[in-house]
C-alpha positions as MATLAB code, in Angstrom:
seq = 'XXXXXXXXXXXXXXXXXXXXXXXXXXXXXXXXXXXXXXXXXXXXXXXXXXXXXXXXXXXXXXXXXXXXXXXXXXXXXXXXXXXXXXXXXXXXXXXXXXXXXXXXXXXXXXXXXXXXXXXXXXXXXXXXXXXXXXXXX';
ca = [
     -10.114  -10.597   12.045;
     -11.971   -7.561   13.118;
     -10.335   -4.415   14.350;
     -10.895   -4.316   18.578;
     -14.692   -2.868   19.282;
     -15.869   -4.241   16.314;
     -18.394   -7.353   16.387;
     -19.422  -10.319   13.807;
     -23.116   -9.320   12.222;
     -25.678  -11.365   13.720;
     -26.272  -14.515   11.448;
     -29.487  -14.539    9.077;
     -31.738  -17.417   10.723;
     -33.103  -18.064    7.171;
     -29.247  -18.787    6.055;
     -28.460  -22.081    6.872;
     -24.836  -22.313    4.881;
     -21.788  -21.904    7.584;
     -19.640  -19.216    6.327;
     -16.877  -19.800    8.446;
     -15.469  -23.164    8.144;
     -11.823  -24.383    9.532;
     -11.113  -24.228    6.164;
     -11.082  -20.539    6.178;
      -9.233  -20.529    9.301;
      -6.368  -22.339    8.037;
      -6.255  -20.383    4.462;
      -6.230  -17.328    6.654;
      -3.517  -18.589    8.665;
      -1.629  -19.535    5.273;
      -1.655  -16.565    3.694;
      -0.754  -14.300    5.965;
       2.210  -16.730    7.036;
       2.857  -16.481    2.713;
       2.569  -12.939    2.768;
       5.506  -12.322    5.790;
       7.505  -14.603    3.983;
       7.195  -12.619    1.132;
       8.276   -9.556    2.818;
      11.015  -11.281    4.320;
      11.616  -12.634    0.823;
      12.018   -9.070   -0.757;
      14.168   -8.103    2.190;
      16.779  -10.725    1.599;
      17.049   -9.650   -1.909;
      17.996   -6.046   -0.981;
      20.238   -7.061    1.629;
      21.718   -9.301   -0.972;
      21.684   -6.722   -4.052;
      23.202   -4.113   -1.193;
      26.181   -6.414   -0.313;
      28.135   -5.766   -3.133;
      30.271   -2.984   -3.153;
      29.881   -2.794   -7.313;
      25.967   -2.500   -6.876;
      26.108    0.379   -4.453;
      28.239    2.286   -6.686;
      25.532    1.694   -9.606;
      22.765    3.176   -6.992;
      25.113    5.994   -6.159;
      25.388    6.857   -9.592;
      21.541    6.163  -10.155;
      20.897    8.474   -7.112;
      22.343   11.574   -9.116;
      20.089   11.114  -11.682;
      18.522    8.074  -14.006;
      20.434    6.848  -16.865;
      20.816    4.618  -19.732;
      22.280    1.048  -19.411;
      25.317    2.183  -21.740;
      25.915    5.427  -19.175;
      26.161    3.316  -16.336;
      28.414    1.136  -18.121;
      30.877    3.509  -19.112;
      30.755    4.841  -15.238;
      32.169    1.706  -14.443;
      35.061    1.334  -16.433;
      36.912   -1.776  -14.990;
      33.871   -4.245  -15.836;
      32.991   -5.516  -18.586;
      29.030   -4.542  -20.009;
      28.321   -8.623  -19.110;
      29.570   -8.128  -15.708;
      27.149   -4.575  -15.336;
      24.283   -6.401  -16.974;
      24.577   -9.111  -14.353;
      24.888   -7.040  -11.605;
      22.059   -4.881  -12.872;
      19.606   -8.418  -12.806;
      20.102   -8.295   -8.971;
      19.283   -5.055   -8.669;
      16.223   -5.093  -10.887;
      15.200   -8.395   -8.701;
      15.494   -6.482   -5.400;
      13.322   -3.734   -7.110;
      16.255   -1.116   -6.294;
      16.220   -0.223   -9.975;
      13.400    0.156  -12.340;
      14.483    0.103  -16.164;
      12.010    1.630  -19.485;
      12.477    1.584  -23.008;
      12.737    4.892  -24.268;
      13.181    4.361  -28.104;
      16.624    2.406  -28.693;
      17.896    3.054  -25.112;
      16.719    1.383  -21.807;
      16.878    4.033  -18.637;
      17.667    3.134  -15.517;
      16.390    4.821  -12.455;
      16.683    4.469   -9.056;
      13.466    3.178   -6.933;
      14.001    4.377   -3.319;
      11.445    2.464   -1.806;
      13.112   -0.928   -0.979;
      15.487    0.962    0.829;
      12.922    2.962    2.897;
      11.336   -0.522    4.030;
      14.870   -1.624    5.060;
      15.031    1.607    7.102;
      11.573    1.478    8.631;
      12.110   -2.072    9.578;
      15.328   -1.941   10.591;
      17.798    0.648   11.258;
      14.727    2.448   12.727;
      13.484    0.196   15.259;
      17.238   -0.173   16.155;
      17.881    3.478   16.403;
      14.766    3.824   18.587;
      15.715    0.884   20.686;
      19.184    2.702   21.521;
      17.449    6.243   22.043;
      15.010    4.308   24.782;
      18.070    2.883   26.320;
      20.134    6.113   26.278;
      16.954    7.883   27.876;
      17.181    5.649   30.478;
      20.824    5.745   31.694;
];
């Protein structure tokens, strides 16, 4: 799709292969349908990864700085390393927490920018949406 004012170039008269076949139409249609499920997708993870009360401690104490997997377990003293490890999986599948090998240790840190899309998409149409409707009271 072109952006508005913008026209198709004038076909070559010497071309006589069709471009533009339904085909195309329907891939087009497909992928974009693919790609705002996959945004949708990634959102369900976060919301998923943010509904446990353990998990948002672990990005709290990401949020003060990165650290190793062993310093976040000992941060969270009533669970057992398993129990971190598997909470830790959800996080790293939401893309909330990015983890490197540095030598023997693997360091966690926290990667803000799942978050951000949740607040873009969410709470700040909503807030917006409630500003409008205060303004017009």
């Amino acid at each position: 799709m072109l952006p508005a004012g913008k026209s198709e170039p004038l076909d070559d008269p010497d071309d006589d292969t069709d471009e533009h076949t339904d085909d195309d139409v329907d891939d087009d249609v497909r992928d974009h349908a693919a790609d705002h499920s996959y945004d949708q997708a990634d959102d369900d993870l976060v919301f998923k990864a943010l509904a446990s009360a353990t998990r948002r401690r672990m990005l709290d104490a990401l949020r003060r700085a990165p650290l190793t997997t062993g310093t976040l377990c000992d941060q969270l003293p009533n669970l057992d390393r398993t129990t971190v490890l598997q909470h830790l999986r959800v996080l790293e599948r939401a893309e909330l927490v990015i983890g490197r090998k540095v030598g023997r240790e693997r360091v966690l840190t926290l990667a803000p920018l799942p978050i951000k899309r949740i607040h873009d998409r969410w709470i700040g149409e909503y807030a917006r949406a409630a500003v409008e409707l205060l303004g017009r009271l």
